[in-house]
N, CA, C and O atoms as a GROMACS GRO file, in nm:
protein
  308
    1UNK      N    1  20.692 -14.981   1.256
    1UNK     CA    2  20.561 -15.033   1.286
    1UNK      C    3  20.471 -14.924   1.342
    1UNK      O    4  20.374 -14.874   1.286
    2UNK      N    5  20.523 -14.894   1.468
    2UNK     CA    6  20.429 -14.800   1.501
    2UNK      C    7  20.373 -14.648   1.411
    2UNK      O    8  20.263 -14.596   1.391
    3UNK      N    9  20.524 -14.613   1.371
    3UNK     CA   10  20.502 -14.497   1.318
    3UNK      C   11  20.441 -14.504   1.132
    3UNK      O   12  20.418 -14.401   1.069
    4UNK      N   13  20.431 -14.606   1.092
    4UNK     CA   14  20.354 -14.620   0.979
    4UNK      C   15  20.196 -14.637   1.024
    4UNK      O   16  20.094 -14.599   0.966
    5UNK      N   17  20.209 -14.695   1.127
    5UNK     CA   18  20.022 -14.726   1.223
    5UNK      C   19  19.983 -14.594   1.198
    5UNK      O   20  19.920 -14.561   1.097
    6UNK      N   21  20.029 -14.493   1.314
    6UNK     CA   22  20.030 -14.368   1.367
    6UNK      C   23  19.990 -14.269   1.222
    6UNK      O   24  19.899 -14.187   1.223
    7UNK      N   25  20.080 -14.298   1.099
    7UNK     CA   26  20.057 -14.207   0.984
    7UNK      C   27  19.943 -14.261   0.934
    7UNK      O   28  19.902 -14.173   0.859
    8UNK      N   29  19.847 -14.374   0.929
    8UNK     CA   30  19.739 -14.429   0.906
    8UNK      C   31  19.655 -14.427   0.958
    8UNK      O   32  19.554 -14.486   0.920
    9UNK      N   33  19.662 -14.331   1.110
    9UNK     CA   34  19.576 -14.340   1.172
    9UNK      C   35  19.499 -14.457   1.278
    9UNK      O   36  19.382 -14.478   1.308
   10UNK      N   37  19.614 -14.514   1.312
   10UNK     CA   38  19.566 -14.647   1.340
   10UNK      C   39  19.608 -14.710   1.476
   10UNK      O   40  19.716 -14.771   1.481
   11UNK      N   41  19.528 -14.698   1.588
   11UNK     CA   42  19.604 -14.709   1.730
   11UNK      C   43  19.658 -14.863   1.769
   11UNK      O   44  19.569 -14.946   1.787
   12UNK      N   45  19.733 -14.887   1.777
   12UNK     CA   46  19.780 -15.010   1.844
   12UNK      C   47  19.746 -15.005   1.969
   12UNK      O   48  19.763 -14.894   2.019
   13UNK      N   49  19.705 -15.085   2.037
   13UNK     CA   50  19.687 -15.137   2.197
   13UNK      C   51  19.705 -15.254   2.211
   13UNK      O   52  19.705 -15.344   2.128
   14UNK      N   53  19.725 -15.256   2.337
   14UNK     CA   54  19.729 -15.426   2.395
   14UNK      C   55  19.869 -15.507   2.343
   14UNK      O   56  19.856 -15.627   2.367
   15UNK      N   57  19.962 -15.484   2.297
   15UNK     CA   58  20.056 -15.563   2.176
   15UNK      C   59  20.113 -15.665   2.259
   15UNK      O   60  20.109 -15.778   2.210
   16UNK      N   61  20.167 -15.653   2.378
   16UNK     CA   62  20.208 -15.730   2.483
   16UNK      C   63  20.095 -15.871   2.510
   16UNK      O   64  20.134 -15.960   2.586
   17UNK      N   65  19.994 -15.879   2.461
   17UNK     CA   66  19.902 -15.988   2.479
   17UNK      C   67  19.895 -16.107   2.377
   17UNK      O   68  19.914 -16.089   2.257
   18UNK      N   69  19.868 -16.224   2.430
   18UNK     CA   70  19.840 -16.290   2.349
   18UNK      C   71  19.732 -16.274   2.206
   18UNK      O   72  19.622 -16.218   2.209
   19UNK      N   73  19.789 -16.333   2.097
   19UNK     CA   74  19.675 -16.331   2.038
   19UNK      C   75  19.538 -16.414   2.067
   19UNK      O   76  19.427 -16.367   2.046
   20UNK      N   77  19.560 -16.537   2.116
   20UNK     CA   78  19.469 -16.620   2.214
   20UNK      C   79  19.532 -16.737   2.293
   20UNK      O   80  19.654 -16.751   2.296
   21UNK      N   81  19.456 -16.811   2.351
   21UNK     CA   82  19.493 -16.872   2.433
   21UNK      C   83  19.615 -16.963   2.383
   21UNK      O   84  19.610 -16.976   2.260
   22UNK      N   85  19.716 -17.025   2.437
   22UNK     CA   86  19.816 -17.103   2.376
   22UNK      C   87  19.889 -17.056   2.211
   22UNK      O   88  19.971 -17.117   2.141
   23UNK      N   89  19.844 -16.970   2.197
   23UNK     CA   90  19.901 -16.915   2.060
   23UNK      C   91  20.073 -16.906   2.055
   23UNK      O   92  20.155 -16.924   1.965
   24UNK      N   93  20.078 -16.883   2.137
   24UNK     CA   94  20.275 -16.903   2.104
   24UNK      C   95  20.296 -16.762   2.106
   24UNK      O   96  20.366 -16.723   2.200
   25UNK      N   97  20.239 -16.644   1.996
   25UNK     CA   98  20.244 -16.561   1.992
   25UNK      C   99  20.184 -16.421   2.058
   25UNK      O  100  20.103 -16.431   2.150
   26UNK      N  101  20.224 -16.297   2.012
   26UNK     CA  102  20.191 -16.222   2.052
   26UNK      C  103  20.103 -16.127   1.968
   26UNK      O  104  20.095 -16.152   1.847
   27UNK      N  105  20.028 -16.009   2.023
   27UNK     CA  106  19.977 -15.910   1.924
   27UNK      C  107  20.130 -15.832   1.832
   27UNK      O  108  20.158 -15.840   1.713
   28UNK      N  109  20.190 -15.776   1.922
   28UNK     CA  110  20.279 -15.740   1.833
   28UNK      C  111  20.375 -15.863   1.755
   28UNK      O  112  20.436 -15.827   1.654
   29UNK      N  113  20.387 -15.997   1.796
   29UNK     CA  114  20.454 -16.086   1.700
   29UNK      C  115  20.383 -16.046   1.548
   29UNK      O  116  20.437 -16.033   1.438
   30UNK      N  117  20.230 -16.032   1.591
   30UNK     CA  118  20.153 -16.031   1.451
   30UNK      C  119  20.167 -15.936   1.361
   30UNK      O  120  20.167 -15.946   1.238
   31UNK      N  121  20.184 -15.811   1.452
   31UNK     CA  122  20.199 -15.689   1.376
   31UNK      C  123  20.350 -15.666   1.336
   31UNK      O  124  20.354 -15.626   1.220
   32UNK      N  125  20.444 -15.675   1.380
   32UNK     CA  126  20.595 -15.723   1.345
   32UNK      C  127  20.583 -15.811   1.191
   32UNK      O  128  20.620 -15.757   1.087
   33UNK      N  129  20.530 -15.941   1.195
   33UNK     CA  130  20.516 -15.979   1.088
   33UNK      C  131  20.453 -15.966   0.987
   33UNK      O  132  20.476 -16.034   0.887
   34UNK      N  133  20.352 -15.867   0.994
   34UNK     CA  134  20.242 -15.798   0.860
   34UNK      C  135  20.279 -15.736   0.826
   34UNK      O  136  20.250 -15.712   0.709
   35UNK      N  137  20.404 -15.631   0.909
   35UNK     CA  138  20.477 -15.561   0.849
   35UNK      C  139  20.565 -15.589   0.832
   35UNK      O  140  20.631 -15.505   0.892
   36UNK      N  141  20.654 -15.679   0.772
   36UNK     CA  142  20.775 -15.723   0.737
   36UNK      C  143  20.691 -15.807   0.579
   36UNK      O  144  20.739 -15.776   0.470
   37UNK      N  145  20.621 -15.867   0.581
   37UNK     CA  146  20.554 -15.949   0.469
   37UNK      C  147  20.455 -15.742   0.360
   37UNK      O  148  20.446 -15.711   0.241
   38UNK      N  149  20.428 -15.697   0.442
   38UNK     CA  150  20.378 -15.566   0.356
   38UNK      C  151  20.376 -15.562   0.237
   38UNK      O  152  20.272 -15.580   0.174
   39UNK      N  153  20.504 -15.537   0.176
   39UNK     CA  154  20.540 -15.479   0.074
   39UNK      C  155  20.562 -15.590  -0.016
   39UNK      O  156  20.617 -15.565  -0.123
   40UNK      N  157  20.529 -15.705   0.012
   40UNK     CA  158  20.493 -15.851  -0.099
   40UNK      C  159  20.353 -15.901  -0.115
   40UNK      O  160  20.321 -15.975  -0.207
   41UNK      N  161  20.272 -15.858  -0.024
   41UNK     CA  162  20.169 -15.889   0.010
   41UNK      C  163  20.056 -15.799  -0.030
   41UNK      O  164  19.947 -15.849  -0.062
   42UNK      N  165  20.071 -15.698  -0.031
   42UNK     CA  166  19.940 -15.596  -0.039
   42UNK      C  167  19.927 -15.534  -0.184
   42UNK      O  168  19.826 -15.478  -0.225
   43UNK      N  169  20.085 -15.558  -0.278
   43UNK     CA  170  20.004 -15.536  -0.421
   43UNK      C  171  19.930 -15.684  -0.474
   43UNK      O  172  19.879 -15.717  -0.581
   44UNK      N  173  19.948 -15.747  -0.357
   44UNK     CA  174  19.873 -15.885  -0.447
   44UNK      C  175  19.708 -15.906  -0.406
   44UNK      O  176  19.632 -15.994  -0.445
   45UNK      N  177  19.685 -15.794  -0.317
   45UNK     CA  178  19.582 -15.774  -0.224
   45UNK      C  179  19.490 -15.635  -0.272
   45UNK      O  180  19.378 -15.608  -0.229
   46UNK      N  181  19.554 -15.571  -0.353
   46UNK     CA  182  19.524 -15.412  -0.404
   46UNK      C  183  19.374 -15.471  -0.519
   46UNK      O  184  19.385 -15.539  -0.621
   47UNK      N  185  19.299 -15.438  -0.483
   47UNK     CA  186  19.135 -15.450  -0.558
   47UNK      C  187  19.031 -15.550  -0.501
   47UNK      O  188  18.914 -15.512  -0.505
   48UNK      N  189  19.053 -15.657  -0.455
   48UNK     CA  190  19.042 -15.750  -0.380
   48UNK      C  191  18.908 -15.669  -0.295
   48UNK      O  192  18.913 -15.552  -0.256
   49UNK      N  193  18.821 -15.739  -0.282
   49UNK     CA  194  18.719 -15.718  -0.148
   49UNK      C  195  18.782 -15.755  -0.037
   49UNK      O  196  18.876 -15.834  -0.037
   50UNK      N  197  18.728 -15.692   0.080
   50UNK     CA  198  18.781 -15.705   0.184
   50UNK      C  199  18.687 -15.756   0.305
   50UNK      O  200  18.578 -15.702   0.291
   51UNK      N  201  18.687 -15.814   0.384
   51UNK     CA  202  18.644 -15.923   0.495
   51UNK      C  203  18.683 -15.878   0.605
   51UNK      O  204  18.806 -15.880   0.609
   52UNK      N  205  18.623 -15.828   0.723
   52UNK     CA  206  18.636 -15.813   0.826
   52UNK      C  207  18.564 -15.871   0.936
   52UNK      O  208  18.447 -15.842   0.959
   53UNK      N  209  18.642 -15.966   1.017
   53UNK     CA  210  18.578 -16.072   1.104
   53UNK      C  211  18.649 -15.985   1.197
   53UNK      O  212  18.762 -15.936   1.187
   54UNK      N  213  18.535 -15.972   1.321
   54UNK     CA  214  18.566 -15.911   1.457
   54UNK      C  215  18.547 -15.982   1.545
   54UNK      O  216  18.444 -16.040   1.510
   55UNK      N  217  18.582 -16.032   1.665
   55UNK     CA  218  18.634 -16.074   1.777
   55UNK      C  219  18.630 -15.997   1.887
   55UNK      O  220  18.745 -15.987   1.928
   56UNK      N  221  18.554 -15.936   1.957
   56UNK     CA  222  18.563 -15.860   2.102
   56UNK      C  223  18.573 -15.973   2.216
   56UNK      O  224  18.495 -16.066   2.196
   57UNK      N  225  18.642 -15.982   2.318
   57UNK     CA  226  18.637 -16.086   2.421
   57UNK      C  227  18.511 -16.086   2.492
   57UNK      O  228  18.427 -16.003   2.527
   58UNK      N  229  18.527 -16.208   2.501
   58UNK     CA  230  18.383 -16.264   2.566
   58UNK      C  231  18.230 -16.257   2.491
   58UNK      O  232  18.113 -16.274   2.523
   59UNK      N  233  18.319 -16.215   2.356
   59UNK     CA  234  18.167 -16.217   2.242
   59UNK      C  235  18.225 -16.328   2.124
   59UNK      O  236  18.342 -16.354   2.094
   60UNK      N  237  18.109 -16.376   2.076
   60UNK     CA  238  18.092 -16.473   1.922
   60UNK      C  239  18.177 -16.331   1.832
   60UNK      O  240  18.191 -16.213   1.866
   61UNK      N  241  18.217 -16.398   1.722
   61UNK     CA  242  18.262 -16.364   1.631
   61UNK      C  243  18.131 -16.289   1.513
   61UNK      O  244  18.018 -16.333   1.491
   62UNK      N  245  18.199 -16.164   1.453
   62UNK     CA  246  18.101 -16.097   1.366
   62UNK      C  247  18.182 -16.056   1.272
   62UNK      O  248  18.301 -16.028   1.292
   63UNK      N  249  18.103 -16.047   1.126
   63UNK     CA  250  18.123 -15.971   1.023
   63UNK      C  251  18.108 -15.846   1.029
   63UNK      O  252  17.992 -15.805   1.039
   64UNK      N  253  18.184 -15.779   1.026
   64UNK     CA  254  18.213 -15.579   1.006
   64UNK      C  255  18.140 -15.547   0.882
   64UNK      O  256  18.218 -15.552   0.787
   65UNK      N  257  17.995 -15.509   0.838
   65UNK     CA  258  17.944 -15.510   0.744
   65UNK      C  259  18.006 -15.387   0.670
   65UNK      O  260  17.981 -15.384   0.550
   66UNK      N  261  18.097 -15.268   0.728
   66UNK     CA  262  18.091 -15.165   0.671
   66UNK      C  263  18.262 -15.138   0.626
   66UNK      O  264  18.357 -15.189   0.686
   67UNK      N  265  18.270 -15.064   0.531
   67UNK     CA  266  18.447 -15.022   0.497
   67UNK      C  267  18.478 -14.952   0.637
   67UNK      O  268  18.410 -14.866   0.693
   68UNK      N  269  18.563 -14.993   0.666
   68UNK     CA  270  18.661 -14.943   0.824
   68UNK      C  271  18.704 -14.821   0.748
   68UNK      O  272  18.729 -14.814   0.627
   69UNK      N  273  18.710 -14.712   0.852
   69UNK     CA  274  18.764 -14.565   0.787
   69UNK      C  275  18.909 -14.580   0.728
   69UNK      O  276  18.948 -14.527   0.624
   70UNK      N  277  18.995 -14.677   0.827
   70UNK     CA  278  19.083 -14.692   0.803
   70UNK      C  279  19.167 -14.796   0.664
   70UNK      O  280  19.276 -14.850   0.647
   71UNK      N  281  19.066 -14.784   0.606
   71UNK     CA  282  19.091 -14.906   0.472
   71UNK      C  283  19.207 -14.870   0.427
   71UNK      O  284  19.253 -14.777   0.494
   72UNK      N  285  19.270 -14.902   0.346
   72UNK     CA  286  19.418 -14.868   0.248
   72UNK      C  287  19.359 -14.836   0.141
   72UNK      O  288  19.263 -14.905   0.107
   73UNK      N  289  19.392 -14.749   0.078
   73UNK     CA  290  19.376 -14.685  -0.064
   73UNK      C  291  19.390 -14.819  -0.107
   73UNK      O  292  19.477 -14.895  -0.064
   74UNK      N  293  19.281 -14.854  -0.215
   74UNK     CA  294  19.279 -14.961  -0.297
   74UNK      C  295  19.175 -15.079  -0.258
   74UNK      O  296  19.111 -15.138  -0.346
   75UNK      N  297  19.163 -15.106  -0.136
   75UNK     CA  298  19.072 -15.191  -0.053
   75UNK      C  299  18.941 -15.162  -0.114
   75UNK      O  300  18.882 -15.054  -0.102
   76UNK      N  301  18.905 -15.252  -0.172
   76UNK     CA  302  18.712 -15.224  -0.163
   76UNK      C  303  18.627 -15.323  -0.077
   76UNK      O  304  18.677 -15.399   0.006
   77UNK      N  305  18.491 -15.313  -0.107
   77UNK     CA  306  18.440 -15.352   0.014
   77UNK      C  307  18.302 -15.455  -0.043
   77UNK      O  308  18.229 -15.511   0.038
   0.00000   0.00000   0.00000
């Protein structure tokens, strides 16, 4: 997990936290399981536009109008 993040450039923080309130889960439950589903999931996802809904605490929810640097080869926007 981490070290595929890390080769992508991609910082993990916070993983120990909920994803929200009463969620059951965790940040890293989530990331544990995106990466275990990966490699079934993302050639079915390869061309596909991509959607980015952001969430900062204590703010409304927003659309990420722009390609994240960090896109995956294949992601368009």
């Amino acid at each position: 997990m981490t070290e595929d993040a890390a080769a992508l450039g991609v910082e993990l923080t916070n993983l120990d936290e909920p994803l929200f309130d009463a969620a059951g889960a965790t940040k890293r439950d989530l990331v544990d399981y995106l990466d275990s589903v990966a490699g079934r999931i993302l050639p079915e996802l390869e061309d596909r536009p991509l959607s980015v809904i952001r969430v900062h605490r204590g703010q409304e929810a927003f659309m990420q109008k722009n390609l994240p640097r960090t896109r995956r080869p294949g992601c368009s926007g």
